[in-house]
C-alpha positions in Angstrom: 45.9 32.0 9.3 48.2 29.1 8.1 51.7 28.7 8.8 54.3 25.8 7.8 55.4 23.6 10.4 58.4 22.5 9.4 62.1 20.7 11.0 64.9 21.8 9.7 67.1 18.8 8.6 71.2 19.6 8.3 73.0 16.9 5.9 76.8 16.8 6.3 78.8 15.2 3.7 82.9 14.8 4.6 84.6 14.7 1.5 88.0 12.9 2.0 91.0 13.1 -0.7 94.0 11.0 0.5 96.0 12.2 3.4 93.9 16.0 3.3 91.9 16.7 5.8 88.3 16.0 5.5 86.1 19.1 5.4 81.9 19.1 5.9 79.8 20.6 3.6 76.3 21.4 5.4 73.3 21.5 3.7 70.2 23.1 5.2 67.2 21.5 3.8 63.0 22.4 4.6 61.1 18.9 5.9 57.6 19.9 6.1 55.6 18.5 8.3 51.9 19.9 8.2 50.2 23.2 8.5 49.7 25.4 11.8 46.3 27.2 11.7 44.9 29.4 13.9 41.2 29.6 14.8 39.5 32.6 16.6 37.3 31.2 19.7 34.4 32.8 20.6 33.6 29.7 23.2 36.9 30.0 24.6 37.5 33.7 23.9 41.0 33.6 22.8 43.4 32.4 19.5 43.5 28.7 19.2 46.5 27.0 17.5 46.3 23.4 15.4 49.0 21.7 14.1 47.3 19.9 11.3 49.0 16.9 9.5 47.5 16.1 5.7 48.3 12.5 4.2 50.4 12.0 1.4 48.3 12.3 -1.8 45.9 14.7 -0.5 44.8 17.4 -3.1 41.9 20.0 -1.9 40.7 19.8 -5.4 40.0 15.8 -5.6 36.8 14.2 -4.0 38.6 11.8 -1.4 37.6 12.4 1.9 39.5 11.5 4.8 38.8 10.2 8.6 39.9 12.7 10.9 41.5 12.0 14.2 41.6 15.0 16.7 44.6 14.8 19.2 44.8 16.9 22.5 47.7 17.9 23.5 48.7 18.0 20.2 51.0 21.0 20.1 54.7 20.5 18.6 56.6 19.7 21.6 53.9 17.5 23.3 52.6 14.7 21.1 51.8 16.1 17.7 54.8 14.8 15.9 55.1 11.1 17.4 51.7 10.3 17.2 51.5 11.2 13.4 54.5 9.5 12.8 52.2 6.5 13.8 49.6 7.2 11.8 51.5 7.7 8.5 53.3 4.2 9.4 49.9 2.7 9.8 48.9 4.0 7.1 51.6 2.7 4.4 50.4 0.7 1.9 52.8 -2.3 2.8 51.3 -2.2 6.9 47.6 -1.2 5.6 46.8 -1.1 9.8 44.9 2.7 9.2 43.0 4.4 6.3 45.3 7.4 5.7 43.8 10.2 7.6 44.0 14.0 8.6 45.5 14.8 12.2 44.0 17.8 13.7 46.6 18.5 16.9 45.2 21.0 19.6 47.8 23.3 21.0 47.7 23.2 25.0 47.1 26.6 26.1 46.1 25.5 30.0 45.2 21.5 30.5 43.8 21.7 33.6 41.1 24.9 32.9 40.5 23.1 29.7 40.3 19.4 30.4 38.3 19.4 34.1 35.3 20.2 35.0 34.7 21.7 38.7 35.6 20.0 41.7 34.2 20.2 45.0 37.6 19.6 46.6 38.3 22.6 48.1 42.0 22.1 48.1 42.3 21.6 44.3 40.2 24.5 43.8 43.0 26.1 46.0 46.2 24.8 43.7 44.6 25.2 40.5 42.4 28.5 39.9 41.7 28.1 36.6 40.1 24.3 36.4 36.6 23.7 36.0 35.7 25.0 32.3 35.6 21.8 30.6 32.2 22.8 29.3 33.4 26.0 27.1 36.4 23.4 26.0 33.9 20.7 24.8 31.5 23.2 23.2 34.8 25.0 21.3 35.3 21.4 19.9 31.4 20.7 18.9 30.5 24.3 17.7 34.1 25.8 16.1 36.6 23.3 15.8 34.8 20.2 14.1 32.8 22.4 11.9 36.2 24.8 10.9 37.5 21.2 9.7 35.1 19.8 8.3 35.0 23.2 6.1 38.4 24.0 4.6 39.0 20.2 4.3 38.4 17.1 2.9 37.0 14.6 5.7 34.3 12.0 5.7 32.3 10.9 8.4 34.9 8.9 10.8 36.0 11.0 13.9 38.4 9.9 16.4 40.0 11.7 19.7 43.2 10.7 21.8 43.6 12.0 25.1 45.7 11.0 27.7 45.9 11.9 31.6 43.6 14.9 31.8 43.1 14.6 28.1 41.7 11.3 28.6 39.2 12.8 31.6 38.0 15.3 29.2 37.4 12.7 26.4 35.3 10.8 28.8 33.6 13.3 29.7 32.7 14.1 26.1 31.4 10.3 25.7 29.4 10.9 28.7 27.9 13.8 27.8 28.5 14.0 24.0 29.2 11.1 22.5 28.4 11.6 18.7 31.1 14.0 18.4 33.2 11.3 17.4 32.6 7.4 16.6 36.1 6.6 17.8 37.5 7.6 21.2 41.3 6.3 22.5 41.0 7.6 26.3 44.6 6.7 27.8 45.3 6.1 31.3 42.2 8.7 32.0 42.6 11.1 35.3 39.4 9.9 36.5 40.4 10.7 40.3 39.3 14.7 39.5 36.6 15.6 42.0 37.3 12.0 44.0 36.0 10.1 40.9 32.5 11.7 40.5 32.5 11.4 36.8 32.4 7.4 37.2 28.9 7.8 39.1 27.2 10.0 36.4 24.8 8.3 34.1 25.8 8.1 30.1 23.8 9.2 27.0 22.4 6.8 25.2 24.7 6.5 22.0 25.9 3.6 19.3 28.1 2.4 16.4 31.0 3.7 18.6 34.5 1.8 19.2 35.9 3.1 22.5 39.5 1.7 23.2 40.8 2.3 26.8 44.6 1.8 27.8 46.1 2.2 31.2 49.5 1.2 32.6 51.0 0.2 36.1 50.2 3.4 37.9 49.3 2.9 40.9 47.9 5.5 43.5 46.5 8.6 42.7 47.3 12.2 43.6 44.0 12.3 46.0 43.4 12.6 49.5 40.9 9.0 49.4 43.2 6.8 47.7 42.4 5.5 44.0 44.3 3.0 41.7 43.7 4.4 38.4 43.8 1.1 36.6 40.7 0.2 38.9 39.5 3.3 37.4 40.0 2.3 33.7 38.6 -0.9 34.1 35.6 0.6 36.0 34.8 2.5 33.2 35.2 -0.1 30.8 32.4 -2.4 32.4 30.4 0.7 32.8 30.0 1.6 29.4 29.8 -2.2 28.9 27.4 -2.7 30.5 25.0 -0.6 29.0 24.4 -3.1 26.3 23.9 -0.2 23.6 23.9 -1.1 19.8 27.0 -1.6 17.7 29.2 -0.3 20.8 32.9 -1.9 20.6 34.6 -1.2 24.0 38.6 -2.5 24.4 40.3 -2.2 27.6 44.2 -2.5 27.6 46.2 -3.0 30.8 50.1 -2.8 29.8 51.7 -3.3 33.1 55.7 -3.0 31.3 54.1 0.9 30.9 53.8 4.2 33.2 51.9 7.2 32.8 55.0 9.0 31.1 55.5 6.2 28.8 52.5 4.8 28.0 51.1 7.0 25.4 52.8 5.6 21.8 52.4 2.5 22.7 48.9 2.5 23.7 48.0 4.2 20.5 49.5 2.0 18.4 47.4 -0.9 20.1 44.8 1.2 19.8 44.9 1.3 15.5 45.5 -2.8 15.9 42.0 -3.0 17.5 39.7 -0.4 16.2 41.3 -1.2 12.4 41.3 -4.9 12.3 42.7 -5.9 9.0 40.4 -8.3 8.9 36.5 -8.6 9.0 35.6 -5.1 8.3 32.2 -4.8 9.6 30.8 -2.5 7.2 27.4 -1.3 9.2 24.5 -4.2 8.8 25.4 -7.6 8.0 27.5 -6.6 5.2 31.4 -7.7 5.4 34.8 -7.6 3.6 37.6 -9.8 4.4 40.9 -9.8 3.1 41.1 -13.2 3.6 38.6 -14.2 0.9 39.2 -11.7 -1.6 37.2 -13.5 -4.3 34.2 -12.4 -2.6 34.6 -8.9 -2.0 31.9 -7.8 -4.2 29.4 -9.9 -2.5 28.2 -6.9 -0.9 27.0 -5.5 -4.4 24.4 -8.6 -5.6 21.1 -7.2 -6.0 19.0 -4.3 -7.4 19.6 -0.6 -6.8 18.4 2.3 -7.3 21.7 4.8 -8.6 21.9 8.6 -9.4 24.7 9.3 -11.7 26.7 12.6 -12.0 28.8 12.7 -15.1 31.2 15.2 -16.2 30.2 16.8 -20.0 33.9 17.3 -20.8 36.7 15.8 -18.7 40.2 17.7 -18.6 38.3 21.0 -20.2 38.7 23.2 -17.2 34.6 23.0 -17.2 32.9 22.3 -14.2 29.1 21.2 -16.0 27.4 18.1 -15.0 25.1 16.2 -16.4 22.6 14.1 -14.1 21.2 10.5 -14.4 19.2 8.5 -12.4 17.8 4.9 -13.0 18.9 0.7 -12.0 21.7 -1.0 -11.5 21.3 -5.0 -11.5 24.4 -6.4 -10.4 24.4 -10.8 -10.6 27.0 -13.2 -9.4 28.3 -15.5 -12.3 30.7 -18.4 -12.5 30.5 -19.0 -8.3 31.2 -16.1 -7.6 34.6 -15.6 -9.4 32.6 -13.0 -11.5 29.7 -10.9 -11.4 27.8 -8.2 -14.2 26.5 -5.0 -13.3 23.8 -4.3 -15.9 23.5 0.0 -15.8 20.6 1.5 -17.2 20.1 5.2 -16.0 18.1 8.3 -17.7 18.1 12.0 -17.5 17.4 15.0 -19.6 20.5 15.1 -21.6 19.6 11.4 -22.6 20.3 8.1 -21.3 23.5 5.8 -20.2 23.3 2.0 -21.1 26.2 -0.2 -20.2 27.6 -3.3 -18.7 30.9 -4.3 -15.9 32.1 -7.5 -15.7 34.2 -7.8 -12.9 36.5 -10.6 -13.2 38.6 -12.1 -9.9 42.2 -13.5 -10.8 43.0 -16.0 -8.4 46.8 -15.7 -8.9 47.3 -11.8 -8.2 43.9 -11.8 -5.8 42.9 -8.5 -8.0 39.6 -7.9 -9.3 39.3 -6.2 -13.0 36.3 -3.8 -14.1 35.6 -4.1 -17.7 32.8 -1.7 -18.7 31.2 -1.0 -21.9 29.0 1.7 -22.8 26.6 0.0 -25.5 26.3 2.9 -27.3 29.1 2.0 -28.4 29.6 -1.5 -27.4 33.3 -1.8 -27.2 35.1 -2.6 -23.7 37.4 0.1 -22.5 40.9 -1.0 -21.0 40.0 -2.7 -17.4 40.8 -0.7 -14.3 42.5 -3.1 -11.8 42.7 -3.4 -8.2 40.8 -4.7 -5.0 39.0 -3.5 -1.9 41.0 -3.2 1.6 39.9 -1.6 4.6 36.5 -1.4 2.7 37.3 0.9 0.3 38.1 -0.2 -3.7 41.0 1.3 -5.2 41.2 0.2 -9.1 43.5 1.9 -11.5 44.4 1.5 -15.3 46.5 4.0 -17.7 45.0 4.9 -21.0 44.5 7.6 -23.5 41.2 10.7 -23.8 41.4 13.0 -26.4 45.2 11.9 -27.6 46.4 12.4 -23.9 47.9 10.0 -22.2 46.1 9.9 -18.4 45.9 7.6 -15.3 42.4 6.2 -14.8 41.5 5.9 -11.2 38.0 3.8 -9.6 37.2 4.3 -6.5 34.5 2.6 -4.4 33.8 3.5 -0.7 30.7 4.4 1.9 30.2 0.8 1.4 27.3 -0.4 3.6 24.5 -3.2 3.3 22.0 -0.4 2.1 24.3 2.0 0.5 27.6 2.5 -2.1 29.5 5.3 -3.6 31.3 5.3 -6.8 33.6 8.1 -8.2 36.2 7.9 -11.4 38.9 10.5 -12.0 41.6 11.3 -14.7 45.1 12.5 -14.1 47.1 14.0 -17.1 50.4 14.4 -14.5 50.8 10.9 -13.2 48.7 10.8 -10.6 50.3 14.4 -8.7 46.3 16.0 -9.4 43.2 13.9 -10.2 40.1 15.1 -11.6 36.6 13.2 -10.9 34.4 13.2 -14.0 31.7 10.1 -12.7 30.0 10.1 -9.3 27.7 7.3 -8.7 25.5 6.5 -5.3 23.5 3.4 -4.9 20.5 2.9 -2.6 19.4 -0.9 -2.4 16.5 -1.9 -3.8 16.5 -5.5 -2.9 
């Protein structure tokens, strides 16, 4: 079931007219925020409640797919809304910190039975009945949650989870024990006193290309008979999974002594975006790399031979939904030092074949790239798209005209790796408000 969660905004205008007295007109307006959703739980047997934030521009008909980042304690009143006020900051165009993403926010139905696992201390067992089922919690996330996303919306590979306090023991616990679940974890000042610390003796699956940011503030002694310092216990657990050496593994820890456990949270997070979203040197899997600072060579990453599948769309703005499939080269050379390069397309399939030819050109004065292609069938070159790659995905746009319509023209390239690319146009007849794709092209290095 999906609700609207929504804050009611009141506007009040005073309307003065000389010496009358000034009277307020209120206006009651709907802000909406996101969608509440509610997921039966077989693991957990009982109604689960997510608060579930979309990005601006997200259409459930266009192919975009966006990184998802799961947030416990995420109901209303805890930290849904301030931690999703972050992301959409990070996310404007004009900061560029965080690829615009989905927020998934668990509703807190009982922290301690969902975030701990058992304890051996008899006296917690005492005060708290219901811990210990951390293990029902964790397999509610791997075997109903992720795959219910995943499912009704449009998300790509890149998972992330915030926890803090016992959220940030239970999202240990997880990278311990399940660590694929997400390539990005942001564990805040992590209760890793439960059961006098036993979690920080357990050995750690092997796992890799993971960034792991760790936060903790001043504070101090731990609610356990055997004293603990919990920011001994952060940085424990950062040289821990340090020092298991394991491939492509990115750990940052984060001491912010002006913070307490109460306030640390916000801050932390946004540190957290800063670190595991540099806005420079995106490492791109392999060797392959994009920098902002040298945008002439962003399509460095694209020089050689490929082998690409096309998908094309028969007719575009129809309301048909038939595709016709390709498959062939792509030969893509760097020209005039690398100010320039051709992609030379030549693809066949059973409706017939697709020759044609993109010069990308860089202008030095608005650090943009333009995509001239040319189908030589007909050999004319359609209006460039325009644009450039950040955060390692290309967004290139252009207006024009199909079938006496005026539309928006949108290029976008992504998935980028050293063995791997995906390309997908798409038209838009209402000004970019809906966007249909009509070309989808993967490439697989050849050499």
């Amino acid at each position: 079931m999906t609700r609207i969660l929504i804050i009611f905004i009141f506007s009040f205008i005073s309307i003065c007219a000389y010496s009358q007295k000034a009277k307020q007109i209120s206006n009651e307006k709907t802000f909406v925020l996101g969608l509440i959703e509610e997921i039966q739980s077989k693991e957990l047997n009982e109604k689960r409640e997510l608060n579930i934030y979309l990005p601006e521009g997200y259409n459930p008909k266009d192919t975009i797919k966006y990184p998802v980042i799961y947030l416990l304690d995420g109901s209303a009143d805890e930290d849904f809304i301030h931690i999703v006020g972050l992301v959409q900051f990070n996310s404007f165009e004009w900061i560029n910190q965080v690829p615009k993403s989905i927020v998934v926010g668990i509703a807190t139905v009982d922290r301690r039975r969902d975030f701990t696992f058992p304890t051996t201390i008899e006296e917690d067992k005492k005060a708290y009945p219901t811990t210990g089922h951390s293990d029902k919690f964790i397999s509610f996330i791997e075997k109903e949650l992720q795959p219910y996303i995943q499912n009704k919306f449009k998300t790509n590979h890149s998972k992330t989870i915030i926890g803090q306090s016992l959220g940030g023991l239970v999202a240990t616990e997880i990278l311990f024990k399940k660590p694929t679940l997400f390539n990005k974890y942001i564990i805040v000042s992590p209760s890793l006193w439960w059961d006098n610390g036993s979690l920080l003796n357990q050995s750690i699956s092997n796992f890799e290309n993971t960034d792991i940011y760790i936060g903790v503030g001043k504070e101090g002694l731990t609610p356990t008979l055997i004293p603990r310092i919990m920011e001994e216990d952060a940085k424990h657990l950062s040289a821990k999974i340090k020092n298991m050496e394991n491939k492509n593994v990115n750990v940052y820890f984060d001491f912010l002594p002006q913070e307490n456990h109460a306030t640390i949270l916000h801050t932390a997070v946004n540190n957290a975006f800063k670190v595991l979203y540099p806005q420079t040197n995106y490492s791109l899997n392999d060797t392959t790399m994009l920098t902002d600072e040298n945008p002439q060579n962003d399509f460095d990453f694209h020089i050689g031979t490929w082998t690409t599948k096309v998908k094309v769309l028969k007719n575009p703005l129809s309301g048909s939904d038939e595709w016709l499939e390709f498959e062939g080269t792509s030969i893509v050379s760097q020209i005039c030092n690398g100010n320039a390069n051709m992609v030379e397309l030549d693809v066949k399939g059973k409706s017939g074949k697709i020759e044609g030819v993109s010069l990308r050109l860089y202008n030095p004065k608005t650090q943009q790239w333009s995509l001239n292609y040319a189908n030589m069938k007909t050999g004319v070159l359609e209006i460039p798209t325009v644009g450039s790659l950040k955060n390692g995905i290309g967004s290139f746009y252009n207006e024009d005209t199909f079938n006496g319509k005026k539309i928006l023209v949108r290029f976008i390239i992504s998935n980028i790796t050293s063995k791997s690319i995906h390309f997908e146009q798409a038209f838009s007849i209402d000004n970019g408000t809906t966007w249909e794709t009509n070309w989808i092209a993967d490439d697989i290095r050849i050499k």
